[in-house]
C-alpha positions in Angstrom: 27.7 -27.6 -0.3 24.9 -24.8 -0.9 21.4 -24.5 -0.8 19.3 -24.4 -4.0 16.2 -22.6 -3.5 13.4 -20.8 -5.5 10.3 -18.3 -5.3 6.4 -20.1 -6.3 4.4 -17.1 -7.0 1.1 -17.3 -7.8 -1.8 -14.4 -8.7 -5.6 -14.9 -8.5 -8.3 -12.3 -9.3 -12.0 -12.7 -8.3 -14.7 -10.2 -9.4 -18.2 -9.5 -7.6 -20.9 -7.5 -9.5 -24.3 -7.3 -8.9 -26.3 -10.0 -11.2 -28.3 -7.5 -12.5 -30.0 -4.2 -12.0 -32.7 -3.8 -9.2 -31.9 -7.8 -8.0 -29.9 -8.3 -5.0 -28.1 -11.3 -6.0 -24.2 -10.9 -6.3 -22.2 -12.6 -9.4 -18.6 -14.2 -8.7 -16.9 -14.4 -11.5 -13.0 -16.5 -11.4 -11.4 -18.9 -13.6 -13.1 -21.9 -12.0 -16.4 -19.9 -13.9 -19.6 -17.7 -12.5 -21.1 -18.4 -9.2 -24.1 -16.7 -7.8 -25.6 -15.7 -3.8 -28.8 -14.2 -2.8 -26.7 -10.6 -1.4 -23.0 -9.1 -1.1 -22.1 -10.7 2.1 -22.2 -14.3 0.8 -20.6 -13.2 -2.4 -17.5 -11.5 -0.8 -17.1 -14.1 1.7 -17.1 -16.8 -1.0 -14.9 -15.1 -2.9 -12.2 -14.3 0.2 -12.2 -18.6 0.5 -12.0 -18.9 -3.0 -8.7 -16.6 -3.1 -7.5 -18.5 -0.5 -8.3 -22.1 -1.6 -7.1 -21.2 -5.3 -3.4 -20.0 -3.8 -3.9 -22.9 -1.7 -4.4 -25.6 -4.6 -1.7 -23.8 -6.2 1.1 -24.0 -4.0 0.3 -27.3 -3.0 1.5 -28.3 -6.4 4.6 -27.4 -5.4 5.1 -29.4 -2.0 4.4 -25.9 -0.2 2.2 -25.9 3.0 0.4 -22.2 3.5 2.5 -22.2 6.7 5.1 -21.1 4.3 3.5 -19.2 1.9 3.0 -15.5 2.0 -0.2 -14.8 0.9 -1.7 -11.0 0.3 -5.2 -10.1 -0.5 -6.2 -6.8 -1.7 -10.0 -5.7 -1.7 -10.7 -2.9 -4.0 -14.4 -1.5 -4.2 -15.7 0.3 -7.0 -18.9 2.4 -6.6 -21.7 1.7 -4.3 -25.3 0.1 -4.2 -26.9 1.2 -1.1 -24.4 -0.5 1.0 -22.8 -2.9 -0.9 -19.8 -1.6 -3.8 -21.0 -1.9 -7.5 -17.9 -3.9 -8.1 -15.6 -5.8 -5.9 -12.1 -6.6 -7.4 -10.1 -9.5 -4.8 -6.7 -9.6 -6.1 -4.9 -12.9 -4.2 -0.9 -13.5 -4.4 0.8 -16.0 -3.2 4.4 -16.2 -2.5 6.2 -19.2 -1.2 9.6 -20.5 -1.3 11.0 -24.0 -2.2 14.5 -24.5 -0.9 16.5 -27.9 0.7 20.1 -27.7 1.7 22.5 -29.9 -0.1 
């Protein structure tokens, strides 16, 4: 007998701007729609969970626990405003495998 096993990958992308000019309220846009926080810090932090939680739901689906998921975030900044980036890009991928021996 063999093993039958396969990849789940999923791909999320969050994006933080600032709501608008000379405000310090922070805009996180995903598929689940616009959400917005009085400064950066709750923004990005929201949006780190959210990654997580989205790749979370997802694999889930599939009967995978995170314990056996790998999961990669990548933070890319655009710009600055003072101290906080003009753009924040979270790019979240999942990548989990399904497999049972027969």
């Amino acid at each position: 007998m063999g093993a039958l096993a396969g990849k789940v990958v999923h791909r999320t992308e969050i994006l933080i701007r600032p709501s608008a000019a000379g405000n310090a309220e922070y805009s996180v846009f995903s598929r689940l729609g616009k959400e917005v926080f009085e400064d950066y810090g709750e923004a990005l932090d929201y949006g780190l969970k959210l990654s997580h939680r989205l790749i979370s739901e997802y694999m889930d689906g599939y009967g995978l626990e995170m314990d056996n998921v790998k999961f990669d975030l990548k933070q890319n900044d655009v710009g600055s405003r003072g101290k906080a980036p003009l753009e924040t890009r979270l790019i979240g991928v999942g990548i989990g495998t399904t497999g049972k021996l027969a």
